[in-house]
C-alpha positions in Angstrom: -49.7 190.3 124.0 -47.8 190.0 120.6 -49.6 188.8 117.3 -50.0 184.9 117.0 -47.4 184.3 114.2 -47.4 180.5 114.0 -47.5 177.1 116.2 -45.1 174.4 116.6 -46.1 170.6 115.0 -46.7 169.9 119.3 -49.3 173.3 118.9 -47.4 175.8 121.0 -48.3 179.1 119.7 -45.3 181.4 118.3 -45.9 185.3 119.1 -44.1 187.9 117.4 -43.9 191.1 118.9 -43.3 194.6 116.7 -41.6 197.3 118.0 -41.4 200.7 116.6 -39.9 204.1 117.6 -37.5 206.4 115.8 -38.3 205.6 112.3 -37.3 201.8 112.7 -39.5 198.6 112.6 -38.1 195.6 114.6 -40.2 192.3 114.9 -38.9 189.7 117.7 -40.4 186.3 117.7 -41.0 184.0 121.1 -39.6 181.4 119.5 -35.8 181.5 120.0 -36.1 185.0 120.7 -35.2 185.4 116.9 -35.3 189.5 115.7 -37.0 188.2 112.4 -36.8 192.0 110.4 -35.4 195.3 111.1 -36.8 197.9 108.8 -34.6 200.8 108.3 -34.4 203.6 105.9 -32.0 204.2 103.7 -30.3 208.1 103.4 -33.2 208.5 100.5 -36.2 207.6 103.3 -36.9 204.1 101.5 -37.0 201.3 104.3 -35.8 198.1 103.7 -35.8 194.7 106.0 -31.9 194.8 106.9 -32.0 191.4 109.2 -32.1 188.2 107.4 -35.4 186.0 108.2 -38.3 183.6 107.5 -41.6 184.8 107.0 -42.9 182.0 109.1 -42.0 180.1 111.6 -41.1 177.1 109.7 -38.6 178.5 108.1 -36.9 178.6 111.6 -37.6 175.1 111.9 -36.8 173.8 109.1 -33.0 175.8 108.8 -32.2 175.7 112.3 -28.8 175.9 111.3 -27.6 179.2 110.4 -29.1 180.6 113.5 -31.0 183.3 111.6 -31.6 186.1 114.2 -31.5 183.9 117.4 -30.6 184.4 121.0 -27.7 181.9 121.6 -27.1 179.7 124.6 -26.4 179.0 127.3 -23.2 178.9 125.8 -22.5 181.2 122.4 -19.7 179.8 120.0 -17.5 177.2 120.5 -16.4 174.6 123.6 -13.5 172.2 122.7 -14.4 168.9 122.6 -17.5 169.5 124.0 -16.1 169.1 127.4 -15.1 171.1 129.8 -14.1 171.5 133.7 -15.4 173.0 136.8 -14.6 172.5 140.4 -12.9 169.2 139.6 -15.6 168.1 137.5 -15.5 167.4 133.6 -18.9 168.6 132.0 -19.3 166.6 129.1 -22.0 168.6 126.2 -23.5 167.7 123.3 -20.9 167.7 120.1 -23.2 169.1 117.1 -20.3 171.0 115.3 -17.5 168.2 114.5 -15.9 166.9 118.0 -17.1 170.3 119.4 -20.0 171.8 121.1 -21.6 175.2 119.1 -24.3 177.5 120.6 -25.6 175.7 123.2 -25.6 172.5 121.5 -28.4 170.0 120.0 -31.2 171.9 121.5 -29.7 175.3 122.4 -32.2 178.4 123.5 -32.8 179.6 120.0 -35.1 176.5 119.7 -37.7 177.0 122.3 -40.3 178.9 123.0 -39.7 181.7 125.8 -42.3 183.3 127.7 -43.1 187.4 127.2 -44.4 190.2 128.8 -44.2 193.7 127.4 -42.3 196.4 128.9 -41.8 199.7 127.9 -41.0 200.2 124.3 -40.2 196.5 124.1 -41.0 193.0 125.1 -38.6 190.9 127.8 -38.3 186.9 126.9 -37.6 184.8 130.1 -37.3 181.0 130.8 -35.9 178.9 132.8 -33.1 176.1 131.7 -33.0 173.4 133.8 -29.9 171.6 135.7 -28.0 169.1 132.8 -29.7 170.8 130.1 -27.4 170.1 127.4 -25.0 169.1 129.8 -24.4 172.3 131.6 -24.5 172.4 135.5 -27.2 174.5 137.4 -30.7 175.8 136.9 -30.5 178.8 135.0 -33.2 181.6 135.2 -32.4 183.8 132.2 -34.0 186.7 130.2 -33.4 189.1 127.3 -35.3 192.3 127.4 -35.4 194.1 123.6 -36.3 197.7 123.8 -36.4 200.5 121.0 -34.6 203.6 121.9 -35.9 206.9 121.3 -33.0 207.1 118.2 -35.0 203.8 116.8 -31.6 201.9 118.2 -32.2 198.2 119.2 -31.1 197.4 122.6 -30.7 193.7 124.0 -30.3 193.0 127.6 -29.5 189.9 129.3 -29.7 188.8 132.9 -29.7 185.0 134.5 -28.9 183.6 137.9 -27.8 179.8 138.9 -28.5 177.6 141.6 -24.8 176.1 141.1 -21.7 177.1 139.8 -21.9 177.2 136.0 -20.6 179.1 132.7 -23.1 181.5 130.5 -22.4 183.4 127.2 -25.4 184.4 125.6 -25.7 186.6 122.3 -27.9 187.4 119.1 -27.0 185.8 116.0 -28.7 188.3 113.4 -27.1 189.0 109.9 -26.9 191.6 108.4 -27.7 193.4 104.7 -28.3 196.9 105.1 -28.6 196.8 101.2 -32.0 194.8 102.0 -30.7 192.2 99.6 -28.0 190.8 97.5 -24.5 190.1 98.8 -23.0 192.2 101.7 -19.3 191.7 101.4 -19.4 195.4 99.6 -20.4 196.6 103.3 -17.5 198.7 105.4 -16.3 197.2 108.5 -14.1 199.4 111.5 -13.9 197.5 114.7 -12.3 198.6 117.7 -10.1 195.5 118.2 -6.3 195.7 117.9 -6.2 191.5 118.6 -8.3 188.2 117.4 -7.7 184.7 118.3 -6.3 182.5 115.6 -8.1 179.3 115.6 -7.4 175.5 114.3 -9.6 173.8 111.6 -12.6 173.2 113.9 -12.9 176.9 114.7 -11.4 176.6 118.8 -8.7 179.1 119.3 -5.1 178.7 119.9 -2.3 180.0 121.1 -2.7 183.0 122.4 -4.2 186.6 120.7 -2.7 188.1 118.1 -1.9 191.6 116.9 -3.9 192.4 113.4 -1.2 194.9 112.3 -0.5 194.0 108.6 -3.0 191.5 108.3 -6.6 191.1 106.7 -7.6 191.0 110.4 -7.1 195.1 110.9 -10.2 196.8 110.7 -9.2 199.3 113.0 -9.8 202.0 110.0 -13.0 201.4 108.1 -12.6 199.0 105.0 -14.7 196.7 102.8 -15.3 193.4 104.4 -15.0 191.1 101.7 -14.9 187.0 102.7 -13.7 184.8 105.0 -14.5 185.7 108.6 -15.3 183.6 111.3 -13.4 185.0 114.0 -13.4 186.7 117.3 -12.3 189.6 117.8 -10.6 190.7 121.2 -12.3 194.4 122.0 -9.8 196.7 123.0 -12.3 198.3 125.5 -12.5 194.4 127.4 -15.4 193.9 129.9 -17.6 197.1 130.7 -20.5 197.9 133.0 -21.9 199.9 130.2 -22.6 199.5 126.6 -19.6 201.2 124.4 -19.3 201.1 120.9 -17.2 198.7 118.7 -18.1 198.4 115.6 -19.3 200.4 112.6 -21.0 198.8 109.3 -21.8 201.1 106.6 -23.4 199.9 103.1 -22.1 202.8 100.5 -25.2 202.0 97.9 -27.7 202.9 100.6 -25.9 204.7 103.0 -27.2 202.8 106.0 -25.3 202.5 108.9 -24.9 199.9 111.7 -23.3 200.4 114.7 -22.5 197.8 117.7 -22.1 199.2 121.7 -21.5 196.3 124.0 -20.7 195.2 127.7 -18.6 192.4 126.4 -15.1 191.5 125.5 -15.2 190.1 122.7 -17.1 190.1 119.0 -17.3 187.0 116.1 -17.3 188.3 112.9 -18.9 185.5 110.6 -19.3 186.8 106.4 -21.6 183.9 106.4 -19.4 181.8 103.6 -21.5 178.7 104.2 -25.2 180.2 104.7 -27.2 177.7 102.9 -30.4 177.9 100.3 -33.1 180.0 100.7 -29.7 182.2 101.1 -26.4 182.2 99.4 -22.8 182.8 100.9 -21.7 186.4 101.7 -26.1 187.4 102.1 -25.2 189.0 105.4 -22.6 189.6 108.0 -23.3 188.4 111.5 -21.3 190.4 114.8 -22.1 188.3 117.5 -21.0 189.9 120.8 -19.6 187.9 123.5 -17.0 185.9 125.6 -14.5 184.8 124.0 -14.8 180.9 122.6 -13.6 177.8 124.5 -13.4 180.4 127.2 -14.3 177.1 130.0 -11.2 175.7 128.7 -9.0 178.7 128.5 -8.5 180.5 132.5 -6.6 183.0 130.5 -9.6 184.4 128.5 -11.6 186.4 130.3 -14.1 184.4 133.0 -17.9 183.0 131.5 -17.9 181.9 135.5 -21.5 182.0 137.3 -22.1 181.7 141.0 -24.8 181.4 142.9 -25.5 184.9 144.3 -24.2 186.4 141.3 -26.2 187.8 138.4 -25.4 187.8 134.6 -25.6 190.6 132.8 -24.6 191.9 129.0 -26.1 194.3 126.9 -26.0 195.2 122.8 -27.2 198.0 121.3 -27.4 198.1 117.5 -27.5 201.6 116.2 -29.4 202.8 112.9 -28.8 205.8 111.1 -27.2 207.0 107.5 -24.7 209.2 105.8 
């Protein structure tokens, strides 16, 4: 059983589990299953909290807005117009971001409690979401197991079955400061993505990919990150059984390095430009892997499509190490 780390204003107790291996510290929470801290060391041995987070679970709460270390769902980013069709049916969700649906919408996963057991090394969340929660079809028995590897690497896996057809993208929504504090647009990014998907004013993509040749896009060779991000990128590896790596961060001042392996297609890239007080803009970098957005509304973009029968599963491994 995880340490009691809090209880909701309705008294359901918050447990936060800590998991340690390989010279790395991670604490998950119950409650959204939110990594609150990842302590790392830095290429001098001094650890440092490299996640951004609360120290109680209030603060989650109270900021539900920046999504501070949550597991997103049932749908991660962006559906247009909060509406979308299946088998000749228009699913209409809730429209929390402009005309458009975000992260699962009003009351996505990162706000309730989800049960846990302990595995090895780690701690597995399940619950289940029920038919029209939110607006999405089917009942939806998901989990997310989080396991330390013997390198200290944190790995998240995901699995859910539906009793009806229905769409799933689920992913963590952690930022980033492997400085432990202070702005993180100094950071290095190189992602394995030669295309991203240009979006409109609301965020929902358009047109079809593009090529980042010659543009501020191209982090195909490391470079800093700077500002302005809040885009996905189109993986050149596209949907794999197994976990392969994508993405490198590196902070220079510390000489911690982050690196992202993933099953899915796609990764958002968010500099945080509007994270909001206890924080400022540019405090971390979030890579969310996933589907791509509006993905419902787009056949061309690679399927979020669940069937009965079938079984969801993704996985994300975040790497820790230095040079």
């Amino acid at each position: 059983m995880g340490e009691l780390f809090g209880t909701l204003s309705d008294g359901t107790p918050v447990h936060r589990w800590t998991l340690e291996r390989g010279g790395v510290r991670v604490r998950v929470l119950s409650y959204g299953g939110i990594v609150q801290s990842a302590e790392v060391p830095d290429r001098e041995g001094h650890a440092a909290d490299v996640v951004l987070g609360f120290p109680s679970v209030e603060g989650y709460v109270d900021h539900p807005g920046p999504y501070l270390g949550a597991l997103v769902g049932r749908y991660a980013n962006r559906i247009a117009g909060g509406r979308f069709p299946l088998d000749g049916r228009t699913y209409a969700l809730a429209r929390n971001n402009g005309p458009n649906s975000l992260h699962g919408g009003d009351r996505g996963f990162d706000r309730y409690v989800w049960d846990a057991e302990p595995v090895e090394h780690g701690v597995r969340l399940s619950r289940v979401s029920p038919h029209g929660e939110e607006g999405f079809p089917g009942r939806l028995e998901v989990s997310a197991t989080y396991t330390l590897q013997e390198s200290g690497a944190l790995r998240i896996a995901y699995e859910a079955v539906t009793d009806a057809p229905t769409v799933v993208n689920l992913t963590n929504h952690s930022y980033f400061n492997l400085g432990g504090s202070g702005h993180a647009g100094g950071h290095e990014l190189r992602l394995a993505a030669s295309r991203y998907t240009p979006v409109d004013e609301g965020l929902i993509p358009v047109g079809e990919p593009v090529d980042v040749t010659d543009s501020r896009f191209d982090f195909r060779v490391s470079r800093k990150v700077g500002s302005g991000y809040d885009h996905n990128y189109v993986l050149d590896k596209g949907v794999t059984a197994e976990a392969e790596e994508v993405a490198e961060l590196y902070d220079p001042a510390s000489g911690r390095v982050l690196t992202v392996a993933t099953t899915e297609p796609g990764i958002q890239l968010y500099t945080a430009d509007h994270l909001g007080a206890p924080f400022a803009p540019g405090d971390g970098i979030a890579l969310e892997t996933q589907h791509f957005p509006d993905s419902p509304n787009r056949p061309d973009f690679p399927t979020t499509r669940l069937e009965p029968g079938e079984v969801y599963r993704s996985a994300t491994v975040y790497g820790f190490g230095t040079r």
